[in-house]
C-alpha atoms as one frame of an Amber mdcrd trajectory, in Angstrom:
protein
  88.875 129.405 103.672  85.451 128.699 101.487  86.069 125.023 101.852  87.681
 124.198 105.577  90.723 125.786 107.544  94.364 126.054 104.903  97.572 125.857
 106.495 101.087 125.451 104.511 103.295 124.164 106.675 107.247 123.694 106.004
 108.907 120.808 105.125 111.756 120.146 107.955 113.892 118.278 105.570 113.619
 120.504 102.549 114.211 124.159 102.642 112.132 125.270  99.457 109.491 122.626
 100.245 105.394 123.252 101.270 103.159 121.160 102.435  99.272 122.819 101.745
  96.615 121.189 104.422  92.932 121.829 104.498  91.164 120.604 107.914  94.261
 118.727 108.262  94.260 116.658 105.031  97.253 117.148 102.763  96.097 118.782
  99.704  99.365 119.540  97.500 102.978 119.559  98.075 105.135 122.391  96.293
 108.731 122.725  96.301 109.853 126.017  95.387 112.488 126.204  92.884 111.622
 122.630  91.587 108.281 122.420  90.041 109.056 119.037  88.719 109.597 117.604
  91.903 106.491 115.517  92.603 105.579 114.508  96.293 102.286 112.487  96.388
 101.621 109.428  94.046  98.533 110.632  92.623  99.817 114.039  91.424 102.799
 111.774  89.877 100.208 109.455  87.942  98.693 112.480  86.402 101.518 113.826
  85.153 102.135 110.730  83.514  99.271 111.063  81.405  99.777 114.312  81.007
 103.190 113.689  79.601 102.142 111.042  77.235  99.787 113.383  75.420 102.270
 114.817  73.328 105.991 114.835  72.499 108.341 115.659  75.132 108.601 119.418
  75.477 105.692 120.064  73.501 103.478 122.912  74.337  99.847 121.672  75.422
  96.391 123.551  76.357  96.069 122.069  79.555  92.476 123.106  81.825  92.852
 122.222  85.438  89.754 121.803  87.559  90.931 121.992  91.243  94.232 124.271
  91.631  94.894 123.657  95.437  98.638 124.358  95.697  99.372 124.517  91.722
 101.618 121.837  91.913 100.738 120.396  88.671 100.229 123.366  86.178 103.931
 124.281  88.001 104.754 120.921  86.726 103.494 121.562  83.257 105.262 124.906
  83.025 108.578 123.416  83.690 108.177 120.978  81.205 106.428 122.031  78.503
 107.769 126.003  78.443 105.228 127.875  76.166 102.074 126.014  77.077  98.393
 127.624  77.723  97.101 126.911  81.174  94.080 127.885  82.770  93.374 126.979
  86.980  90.172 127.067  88.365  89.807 126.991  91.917  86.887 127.648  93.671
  88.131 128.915  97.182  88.909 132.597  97.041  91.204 133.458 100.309  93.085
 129.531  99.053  93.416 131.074  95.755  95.430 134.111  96.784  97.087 132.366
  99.508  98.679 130.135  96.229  99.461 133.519  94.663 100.969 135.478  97.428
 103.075 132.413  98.662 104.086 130.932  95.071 103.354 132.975  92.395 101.063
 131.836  89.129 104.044 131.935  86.577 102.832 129.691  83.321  99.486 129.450
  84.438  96.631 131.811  85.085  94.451 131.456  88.202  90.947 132.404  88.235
  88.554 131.755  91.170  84.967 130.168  89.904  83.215 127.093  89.956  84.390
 124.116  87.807  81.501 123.558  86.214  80.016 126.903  85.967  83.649 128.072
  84.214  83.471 124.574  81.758  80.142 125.971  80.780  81.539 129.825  79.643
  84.925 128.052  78.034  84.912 128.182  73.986  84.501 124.503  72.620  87.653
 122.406  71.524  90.282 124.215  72.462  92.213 121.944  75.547  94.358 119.601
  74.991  93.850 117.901  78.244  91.869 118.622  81.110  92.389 117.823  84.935
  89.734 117.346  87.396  91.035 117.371  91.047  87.858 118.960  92.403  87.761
 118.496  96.091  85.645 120.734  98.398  87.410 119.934 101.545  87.829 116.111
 101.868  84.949 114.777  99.135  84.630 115.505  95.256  81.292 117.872  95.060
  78.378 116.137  93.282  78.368 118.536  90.581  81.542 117.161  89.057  80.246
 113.440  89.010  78.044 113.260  86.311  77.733 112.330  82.820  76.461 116.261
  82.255  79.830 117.380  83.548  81.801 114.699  81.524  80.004 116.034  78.718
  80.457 119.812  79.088  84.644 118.373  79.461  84.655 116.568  76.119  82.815
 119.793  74.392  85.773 121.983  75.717  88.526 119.142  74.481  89.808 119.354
  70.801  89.200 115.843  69.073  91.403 113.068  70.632  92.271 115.547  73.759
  92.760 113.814  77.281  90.222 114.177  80.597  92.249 112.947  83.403  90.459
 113.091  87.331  91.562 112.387  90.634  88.710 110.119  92.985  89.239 108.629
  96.217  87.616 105.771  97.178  87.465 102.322  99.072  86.029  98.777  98.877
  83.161  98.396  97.750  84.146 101.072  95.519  80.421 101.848  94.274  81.651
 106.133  93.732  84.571 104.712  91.502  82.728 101.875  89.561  79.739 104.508
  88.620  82.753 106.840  87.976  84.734 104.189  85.220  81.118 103.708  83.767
  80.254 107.283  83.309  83.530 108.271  82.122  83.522 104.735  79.593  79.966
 105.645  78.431  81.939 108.916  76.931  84.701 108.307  75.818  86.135 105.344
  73.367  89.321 104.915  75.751  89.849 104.560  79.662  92.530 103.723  81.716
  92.216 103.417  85.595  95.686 103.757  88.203  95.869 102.890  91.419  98.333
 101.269  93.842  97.663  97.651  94.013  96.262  97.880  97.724  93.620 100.053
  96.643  92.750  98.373  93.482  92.489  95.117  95.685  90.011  96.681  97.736
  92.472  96.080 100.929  91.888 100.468 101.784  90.675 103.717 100.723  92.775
 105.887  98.211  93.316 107.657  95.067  92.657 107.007  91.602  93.384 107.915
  88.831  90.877 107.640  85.742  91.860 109.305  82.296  89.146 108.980  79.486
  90.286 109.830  75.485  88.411 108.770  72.036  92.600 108.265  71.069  94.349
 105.267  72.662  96.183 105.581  75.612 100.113 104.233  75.359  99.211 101.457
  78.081 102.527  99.787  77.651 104.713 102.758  78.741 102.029 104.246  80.885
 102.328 101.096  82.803 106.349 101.462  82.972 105.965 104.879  84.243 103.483
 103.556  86.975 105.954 100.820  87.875 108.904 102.836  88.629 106.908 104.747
  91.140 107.580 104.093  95.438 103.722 102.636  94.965 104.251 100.859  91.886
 100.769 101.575  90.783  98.710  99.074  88.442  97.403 100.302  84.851  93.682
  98.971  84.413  92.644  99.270  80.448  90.245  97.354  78.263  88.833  94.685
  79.478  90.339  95.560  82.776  88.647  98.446  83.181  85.098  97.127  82.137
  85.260  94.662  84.373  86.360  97.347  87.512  83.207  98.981  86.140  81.263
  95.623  87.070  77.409  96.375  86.685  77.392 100.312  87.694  75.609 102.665
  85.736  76.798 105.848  84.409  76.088 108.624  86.848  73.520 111.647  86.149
  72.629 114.781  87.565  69.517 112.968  88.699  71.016 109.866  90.115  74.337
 111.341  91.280  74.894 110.401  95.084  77.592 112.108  97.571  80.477 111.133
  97.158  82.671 108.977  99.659  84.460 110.691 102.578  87.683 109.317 103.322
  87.749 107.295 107.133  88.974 108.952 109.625  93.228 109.116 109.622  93.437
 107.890 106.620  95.170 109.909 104.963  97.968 110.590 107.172 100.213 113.916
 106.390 103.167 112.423 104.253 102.334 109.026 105.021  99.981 108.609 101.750
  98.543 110.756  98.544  95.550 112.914  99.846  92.710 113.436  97.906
């Protein structure tokens, strides 16, 4: 693979179910026959978003930056039969690995760069787009920035959704510069996390989602409850003051982003980046 060593390796309690690893770091978890199924907490978070945008079985435009194992455009499909999705994955031999294995039904897969494919999208045409860009364990610079952010709101319609998966840990510096740049953007932000994470107690995902429409906090919040994690909504206030004193990132200023710590992500044990 472009991006580190793939394996899918089967789940030994569920028949139809995959587990996708790069370099040993769980990447996406499909189970065949039930794309709604959900393994990792982050994935789950996004689709909440995701299914906030619209009415229940509405069709949506959905972009999604980062396709690892599809799990989410499978998601999508399921639940929203009729909608337009577009994957863009950047690994080649990962890409048809997805497609040999699972199939690309109600999405199509192309292999490119995120930001090189924003740039050659037409304008205002997604309803939401996902960014779960991660070349092996670390989000690539190029998909940091207020530039990038920018290129994603062009290729939004008005009041669309940009939702993106980070992973980071105390002091959180890569997620506060992330809120700001993402704030200085967009009129609305929301920020989920498990509480462990948010409390700066370890490294993990989370889950930012920028919109100039308000966000349903109250029932996003309920959906983040329910979950094994019980993840916390930041909005408002909340979020600004997560954001603290950072800056929004540029392609000038932008700095590498963190690598997780050694074991922490454990395979099952906790969402991977």
């Amino acid at each position: 693979m472009r991006f580190g060593t793939a394996a899918l390796l089967p789940d030994d309690d569920v028949s139809e179910g995959w587990l996708l690893e790069v370099d040993g770091i769980p990447q996406s978890y499909v189970r065949v026959g039930d794309p709604e199924y959900l393994e990792f907490e982050y994935v789950q978070l996004i689709a909440d978003v995701i299914d906030l945008t619209a009415e229940p079985g509405e069709p949506l435009t959905v972009l999604h930056l980062g396709g690892g194992g599809c799990t989410l455009p499978r998601y999508v499909a399921a639940k929203r039969p009729g909608s337009t999705q577009l994957v863009i994955e950047a690994d080649e031999p990962l890409a048809e690995l997805v497609r040999t294995q699972f199939g690309t039904e109600g999405f199509r897969l192309r292999v490119g760069d995120a930001r090189d494919a924003l740039a050659g999208l037409r304008r205002g045409e997604s309803d939401v787009i996902v960014s779960d860009v991660f070349a092996g364990a670390h989000l690539p610079v190029s998909c940091t920035t207020a530039e990038f952010v920018d290129q994603v709101k062009a290729s939004l319609r008005p009041g669309g959704v940009y939702v993106a998966n980070l992973a980071d840990g105390p002091p959180f510096g890569f997620a506060r510069g992330q809120v700001a740049t993402v704030r200085s953007r967009f009129s609305h932000v929301v920020l989920q996390a498990e509480p462990a994470v948010l409390r700066g107690r370890r490294f993990g995902n989370l889950v930012l989602a920028g919109s100039d429409e308000p966000f349903d906090v109250p029932a996003l919040s309920r959906l983040a409850a329910r979950a094994a994690g019980r993840a916390r909504v930041l909005s408002g206030d909340d979020v600004r003051t997560f954001a603290g004193q950072a800056k929004p990132v540029t392609d000038a200023s932008a700095a590498a982003a963190p690598i997780p710590p050694a074991g922490v992500f454990q395979r099952r044990a906790q969402s991977p980046p």
